[in-house]
Every structure is written in C-alpha cells, then in structure tokens.
SERO-4910 file (N, C-alpha, C, O; in steps of 0.05 Angstrom, whole numbers):
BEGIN
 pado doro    nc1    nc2    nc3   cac1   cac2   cac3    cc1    cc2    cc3    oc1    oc2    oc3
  Unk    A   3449   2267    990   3443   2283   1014   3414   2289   1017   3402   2285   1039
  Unk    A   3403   2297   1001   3375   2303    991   3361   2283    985   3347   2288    966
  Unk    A   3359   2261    992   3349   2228    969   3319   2236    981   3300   2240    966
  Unk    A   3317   2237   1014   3284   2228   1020   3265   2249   1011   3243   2246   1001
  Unk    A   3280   2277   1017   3264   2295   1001   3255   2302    968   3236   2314    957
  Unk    A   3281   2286    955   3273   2288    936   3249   2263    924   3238   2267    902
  Unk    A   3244   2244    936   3222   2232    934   3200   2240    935   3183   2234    919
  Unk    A   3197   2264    967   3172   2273    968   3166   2292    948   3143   2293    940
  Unk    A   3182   2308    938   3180   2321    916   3166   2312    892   3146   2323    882
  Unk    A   3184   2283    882   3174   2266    860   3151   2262    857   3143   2265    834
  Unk    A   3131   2255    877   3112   2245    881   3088   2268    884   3065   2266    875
  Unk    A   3098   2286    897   3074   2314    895   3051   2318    879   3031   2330    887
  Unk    A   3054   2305    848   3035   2308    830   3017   2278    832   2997   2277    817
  Unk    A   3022   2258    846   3004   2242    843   2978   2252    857   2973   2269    874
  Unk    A   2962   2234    842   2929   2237    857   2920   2203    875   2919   2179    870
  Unk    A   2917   2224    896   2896   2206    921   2890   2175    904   2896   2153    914
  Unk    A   2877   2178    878   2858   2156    874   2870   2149    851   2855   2147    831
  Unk    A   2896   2144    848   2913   2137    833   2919   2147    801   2928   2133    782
  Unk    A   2914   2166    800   2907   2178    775   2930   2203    762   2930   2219    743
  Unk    A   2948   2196    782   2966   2214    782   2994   2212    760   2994   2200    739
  Unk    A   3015   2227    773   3040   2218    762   3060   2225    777   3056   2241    795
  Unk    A   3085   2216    772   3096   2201    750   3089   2170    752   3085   2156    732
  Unk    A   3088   2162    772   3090   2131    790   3062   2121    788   3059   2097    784
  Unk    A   3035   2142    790   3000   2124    785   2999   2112    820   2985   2093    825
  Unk    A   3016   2126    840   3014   2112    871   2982   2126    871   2970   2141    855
  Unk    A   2975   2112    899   2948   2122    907   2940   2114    940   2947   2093    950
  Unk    A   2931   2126    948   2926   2134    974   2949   2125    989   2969   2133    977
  Unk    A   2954   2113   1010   2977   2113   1030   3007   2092   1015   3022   2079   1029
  Unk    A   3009   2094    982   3022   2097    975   3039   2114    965   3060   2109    954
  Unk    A   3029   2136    970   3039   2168    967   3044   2178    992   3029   2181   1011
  Unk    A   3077   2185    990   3083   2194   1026   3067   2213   1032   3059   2228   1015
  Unk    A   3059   2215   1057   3036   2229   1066   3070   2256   1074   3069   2279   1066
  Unk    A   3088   2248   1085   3101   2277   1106   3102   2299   1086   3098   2322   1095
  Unk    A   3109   2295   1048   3109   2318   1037   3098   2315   1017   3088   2335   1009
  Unk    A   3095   2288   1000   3073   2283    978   3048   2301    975   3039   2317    958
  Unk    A   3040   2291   1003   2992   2295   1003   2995   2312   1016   2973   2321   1021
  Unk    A   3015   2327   1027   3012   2351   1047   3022   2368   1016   3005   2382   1005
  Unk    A   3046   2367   1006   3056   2387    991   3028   2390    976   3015   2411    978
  Unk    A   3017   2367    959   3001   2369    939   2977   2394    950   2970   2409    932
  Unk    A   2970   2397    964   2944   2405    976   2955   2435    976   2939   2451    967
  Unk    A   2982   2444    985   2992   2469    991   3001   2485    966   3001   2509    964
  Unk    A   3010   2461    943   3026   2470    923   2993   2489    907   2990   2512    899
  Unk    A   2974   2465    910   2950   2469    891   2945   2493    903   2955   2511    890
  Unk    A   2931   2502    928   2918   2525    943   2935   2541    932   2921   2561    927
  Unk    A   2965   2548    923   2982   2569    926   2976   2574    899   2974   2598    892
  Unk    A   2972   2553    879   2969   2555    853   2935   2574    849   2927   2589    831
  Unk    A   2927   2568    866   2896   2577    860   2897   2610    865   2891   2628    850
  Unk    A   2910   2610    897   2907   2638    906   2926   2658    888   2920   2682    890
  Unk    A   2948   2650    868   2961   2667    861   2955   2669    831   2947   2648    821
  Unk    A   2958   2689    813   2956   2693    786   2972   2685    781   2990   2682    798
  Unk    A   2979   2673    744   2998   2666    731   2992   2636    736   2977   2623    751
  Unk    A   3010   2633    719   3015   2603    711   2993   2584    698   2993   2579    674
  Unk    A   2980   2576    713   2949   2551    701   2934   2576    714   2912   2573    703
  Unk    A   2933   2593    727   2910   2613    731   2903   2638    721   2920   2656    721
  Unk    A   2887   2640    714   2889   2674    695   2881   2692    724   2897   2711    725
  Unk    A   2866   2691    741   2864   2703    774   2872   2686    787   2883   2664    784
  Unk    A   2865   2706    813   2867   2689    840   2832   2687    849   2811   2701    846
  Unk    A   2837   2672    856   2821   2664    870   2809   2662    899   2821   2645    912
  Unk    A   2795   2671    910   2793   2677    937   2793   2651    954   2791   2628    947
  Unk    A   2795   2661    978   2807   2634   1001   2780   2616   1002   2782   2592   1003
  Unk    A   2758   2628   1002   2733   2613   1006   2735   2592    978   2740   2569    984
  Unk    A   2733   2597    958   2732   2587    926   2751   2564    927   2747   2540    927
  Unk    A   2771   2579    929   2798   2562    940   2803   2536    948   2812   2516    938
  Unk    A   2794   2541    969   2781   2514    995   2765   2499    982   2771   2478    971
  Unk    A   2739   2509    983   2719   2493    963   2725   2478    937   2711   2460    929
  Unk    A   2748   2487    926   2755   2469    901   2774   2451    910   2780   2433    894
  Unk    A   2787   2451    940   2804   2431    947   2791   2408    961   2797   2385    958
  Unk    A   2773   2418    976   2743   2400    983   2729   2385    955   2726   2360    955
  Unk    A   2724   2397    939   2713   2380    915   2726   2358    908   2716   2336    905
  Unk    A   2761   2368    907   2771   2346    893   2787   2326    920   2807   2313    914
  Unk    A   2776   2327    948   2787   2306    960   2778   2284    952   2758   2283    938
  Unk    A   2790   2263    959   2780   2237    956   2790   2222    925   2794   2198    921
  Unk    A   2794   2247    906   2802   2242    884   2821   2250    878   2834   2233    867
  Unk    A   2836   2279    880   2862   2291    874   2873   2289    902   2892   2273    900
  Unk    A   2871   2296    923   2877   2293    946   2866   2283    969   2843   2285    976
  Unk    A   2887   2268    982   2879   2260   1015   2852   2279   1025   2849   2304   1024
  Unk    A   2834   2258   1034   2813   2281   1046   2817   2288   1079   2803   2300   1096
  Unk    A   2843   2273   1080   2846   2281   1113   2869   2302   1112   2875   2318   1130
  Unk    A   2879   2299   1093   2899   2327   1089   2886   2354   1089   2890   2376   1100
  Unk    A   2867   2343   1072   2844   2373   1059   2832   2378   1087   2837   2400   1096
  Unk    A   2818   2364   1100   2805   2368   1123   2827   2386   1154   2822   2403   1171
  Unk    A   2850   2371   1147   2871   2387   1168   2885   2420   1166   2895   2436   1182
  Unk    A   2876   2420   1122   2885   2451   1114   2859   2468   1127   2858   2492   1134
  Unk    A   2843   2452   1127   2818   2472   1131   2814   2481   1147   2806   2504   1149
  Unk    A   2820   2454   1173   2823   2467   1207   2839   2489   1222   2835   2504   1242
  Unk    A   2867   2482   1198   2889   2500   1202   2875   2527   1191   2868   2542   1210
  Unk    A   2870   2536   1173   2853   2557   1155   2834   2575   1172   2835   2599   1172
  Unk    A   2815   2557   1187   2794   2566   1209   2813   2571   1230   2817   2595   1229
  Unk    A   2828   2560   1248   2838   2572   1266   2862   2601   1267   2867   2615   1287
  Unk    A   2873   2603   1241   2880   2623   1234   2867   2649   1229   2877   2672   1230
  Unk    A   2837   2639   1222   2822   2655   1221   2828   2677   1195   2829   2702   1197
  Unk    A   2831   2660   1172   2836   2661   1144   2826   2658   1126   2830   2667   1103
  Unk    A   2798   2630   1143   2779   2624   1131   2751   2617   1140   2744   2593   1143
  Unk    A   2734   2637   1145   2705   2630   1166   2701   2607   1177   2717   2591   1168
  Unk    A   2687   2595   1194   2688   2572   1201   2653   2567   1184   2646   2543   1183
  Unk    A   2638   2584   1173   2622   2574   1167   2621   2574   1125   2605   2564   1110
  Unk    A   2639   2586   1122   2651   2596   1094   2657   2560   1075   2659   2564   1051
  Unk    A   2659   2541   1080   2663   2523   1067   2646   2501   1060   2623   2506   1069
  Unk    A   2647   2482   1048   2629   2469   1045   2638   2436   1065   2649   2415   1057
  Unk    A   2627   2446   1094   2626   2425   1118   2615   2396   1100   2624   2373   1101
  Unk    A   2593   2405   1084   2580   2376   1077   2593   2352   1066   2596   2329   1073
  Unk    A   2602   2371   1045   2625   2353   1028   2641   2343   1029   2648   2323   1017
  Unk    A   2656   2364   1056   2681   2343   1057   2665   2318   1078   2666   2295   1072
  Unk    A   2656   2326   1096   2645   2299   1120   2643   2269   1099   2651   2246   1102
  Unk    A   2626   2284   1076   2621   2261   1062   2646   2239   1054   2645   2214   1053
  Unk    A   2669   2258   1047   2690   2246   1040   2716   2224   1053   2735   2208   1048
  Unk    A   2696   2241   1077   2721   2231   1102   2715   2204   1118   2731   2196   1135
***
C-alpha cells in the first residue's frame, strides 16, 4: 500500500553527488518528490533542533548557510535554492541573511 513512499523514504540519506546511502544514487537518480526534498527538510530540522547529532540548535541563518555549503554535494542545489525562497518569503529568513554567493555559484 505504501511501496512508492516507502522508496522515497529509502533514499532520503543519499547525497546529490553520489556519496550517499543505501543505493550511492546521485543527482536525478534520487527521487526528487521526497528523496532531495525530504533530505534538505530532514537535515534543517536536524540542525534547528537539539538532540540527536546536535548538542544545540542552531539558528535559521547558520542553518541555511550550512545547507548552502553542502549543495551540490549533500544536496540538490535547486532544492536548497527553493528552501531558501520558501524561508524568505515566509519571512523566517532575511532576504539578505544568507550566503546569495554561494549558492548562485552552485546552481
């Protein structure tokens, strides 16, 4: 009943540039509908909240910027680029608060 979701699930931990797991997919071999979207949401949620791989949280600016660092390599940089837009228009996250350079570069 669950088969397609549970794929996108499976796949969540791979990286963009194939470096991932379980499978080692890489770029638009990784379903983009919950794979590279989950990955990007799962990580930010991991950053902003204490516990687990984090001893803090981390603020939304920091946040972003470490998801920007690692596009291109842990994640889709058009995913990262669409959390960000979403982020600014929410008005969650400055529009001048991120690092614009980096990601352009990536994209």
């Amino acid at each position: 009943m669950l088969q397609q979701e549970a794929v996108l699930i499976l796949h969540h931990h791979e990286w963009y540039n194939g470096e991932g797991y379980p499978c080692r997919l890489a770029k638009n071999e990784i379903p983009l509908g919950g794979s590279r979207i989950v990955s990007v949401i799962d990580s930010y949620d991991t950053m902003r909240l204490a516990g687990g791989r984090c001893k803090k949280t981390m603020p939304v600016e920091e946040a972003t910027n470490e998801l920007i660092r690692c596009a291109g390599k842990q994640f889709d940089p058009e995913v990262v680029q669409a959390f960000v837009q979403v982020m600014v228009l929410r008005k969650e996250l400055g529009p001048n608060s991120y690092n614009k350079h980096q990601l352009e570069e990536v994209l």
